[in-house]
N, C-alpha and C positions, 0 to 999 in steps of 0.2 A: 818190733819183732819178738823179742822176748814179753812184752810186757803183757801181752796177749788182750791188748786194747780193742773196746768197741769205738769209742773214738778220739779225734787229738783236734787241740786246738791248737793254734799259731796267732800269735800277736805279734805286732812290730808297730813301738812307740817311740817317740821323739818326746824326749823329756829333759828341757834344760840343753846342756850341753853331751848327751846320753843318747843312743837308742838303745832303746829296750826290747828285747826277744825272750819272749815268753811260750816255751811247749808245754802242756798240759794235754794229760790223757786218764781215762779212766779204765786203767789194767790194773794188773795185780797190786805193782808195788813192790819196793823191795826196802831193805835197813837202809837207810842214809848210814850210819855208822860203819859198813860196811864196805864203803865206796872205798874201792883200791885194789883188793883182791877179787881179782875175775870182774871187774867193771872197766878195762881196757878204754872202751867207748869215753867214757862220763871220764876218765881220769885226764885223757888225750882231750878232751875239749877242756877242762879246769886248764890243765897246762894254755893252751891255742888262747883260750882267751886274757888271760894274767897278759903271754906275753903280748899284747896290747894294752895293757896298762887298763884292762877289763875286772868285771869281779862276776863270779859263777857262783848261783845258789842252787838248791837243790830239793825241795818237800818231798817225802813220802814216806809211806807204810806200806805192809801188811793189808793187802787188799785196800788201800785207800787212794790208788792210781799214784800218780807224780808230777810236777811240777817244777820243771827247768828254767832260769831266770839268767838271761846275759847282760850284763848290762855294760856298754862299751862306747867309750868317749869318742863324741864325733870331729871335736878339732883337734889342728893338729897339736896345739903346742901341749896337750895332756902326758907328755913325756915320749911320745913316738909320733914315725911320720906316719 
């Protein structure tokens, strides 16, 4: 919506004891350093995912699109059910 992308990709990997969900798009971009103020979206998923015992990354710039990374533990005993 905001990123004013021509296109996005989606991956969804199984790695180890991990899926992995990957979005990627080539829009504008904006500061990673920036994430928190007026990034509501990107803040609410870091939270959703942690609490599953997840880790959320994040790539981009300044016109260099972005690059969202979830990566979250598929058994149960990774500290949650």
């Amino acid at each position: 919506k905001y990123a004013r992308a021509r296109h996005v990709w989606v991956t969804l990997e199984q790695r180890d004891n991990q899926a992995v969900v990957t979005v990627r798009d080539d829009g504008v971009g904006f500061e990673v350093n920036d994430v928190g103020a007026g990034h509501h979206g990107l803040t609410g998923m870091r939270v959703r995912v942690e609490a599953h015992a997840g880790r959320l990354s994040m790539a981009s710039g300044p016109a260099q699109g972005t690059r969202i990374r979830a990566e979250l533990p598929t058994r149960s005993d990774a500290g949650t059910a």
